[in-house]
Phi, psi and omega in degrees: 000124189247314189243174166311293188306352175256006172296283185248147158279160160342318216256334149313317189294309176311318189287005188280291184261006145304299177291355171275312192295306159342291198310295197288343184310313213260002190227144160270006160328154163226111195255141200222134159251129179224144184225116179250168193268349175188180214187133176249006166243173193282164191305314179282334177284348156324309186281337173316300187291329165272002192254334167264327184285347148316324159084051179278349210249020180209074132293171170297288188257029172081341195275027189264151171263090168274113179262134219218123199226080115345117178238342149303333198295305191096031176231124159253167178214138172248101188262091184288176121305177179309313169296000158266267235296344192266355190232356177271178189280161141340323164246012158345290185310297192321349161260003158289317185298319186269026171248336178267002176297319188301308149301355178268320189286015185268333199117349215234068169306314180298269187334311183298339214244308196317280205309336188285351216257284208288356190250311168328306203279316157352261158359300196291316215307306121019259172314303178226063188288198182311185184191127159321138182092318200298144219224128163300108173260021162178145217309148180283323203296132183314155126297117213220163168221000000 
């Protein structure tokens, strides 16, 4: 796999921010994919560094999610804000991480990045759900670098 743009088709991606939208109904979370083709940094301080220039980190409530993909690398991150990280367990993440390792090692990148998309938006849900008033404060459509 050589470029970004060969990761998912077209009519996967859509099924992406569906499942983003789908996800977010039940949340005031802001959930984000962003897929680049390698990182020469480490990975999570990668995903930091797209999780602000995404301007993820100036929600209302702190609450944005980011998955974040190195697809040569063969690495992802599931990146909360503050307003997660101040109020979940520690391991907050970690059945989200192993329901999507379990489709990615199938091959089945769409599916891993869908079920993760619905058990984040679960998640979020706990914490912070929808609320009359709440505004999509930022876009569901994939990000690529």
């Amino acid at each position: 796999m050589s470029k970004v743009e060969d990761f998912l088709t077209k009519e996967e991606e859509q099924e992406i921010v569906e499942a983003i939208r789908m996800a977010e109904k039940n949340t005031s979370g802001e959930i984000r994919v962003h897929i680049e083709k390698t990182t020469s940094m480490d990975v999570y301080d990668r995903a930091l560094e797209v999780f602000h220039e995404l301007k993820m980190d100036e929600t209302e409530l702190q609450n944005g999610v980011l998955i974040y993909l190195a697809v040569e690398d063969h690495h992802f991150v599931i990146c909360g804000d503050k307003g997660i990280n101040d109020v979940v367990p520690n391991d907050f993440w970690n059945c989200t991480r192993d329901i999507m390792v379990t489709e990615f090692k199938k091959g089945d990148f769409k599916q891993g990045l869908i079920d993760g998309i619905a058990r984040a938006g679960e998640q979020l849900q706990q914490y912070f759900p929808w609320l009359e008033g709440d505004t999509n404060e930022l876009s569901n459509e994939i990000s690529k670098g």
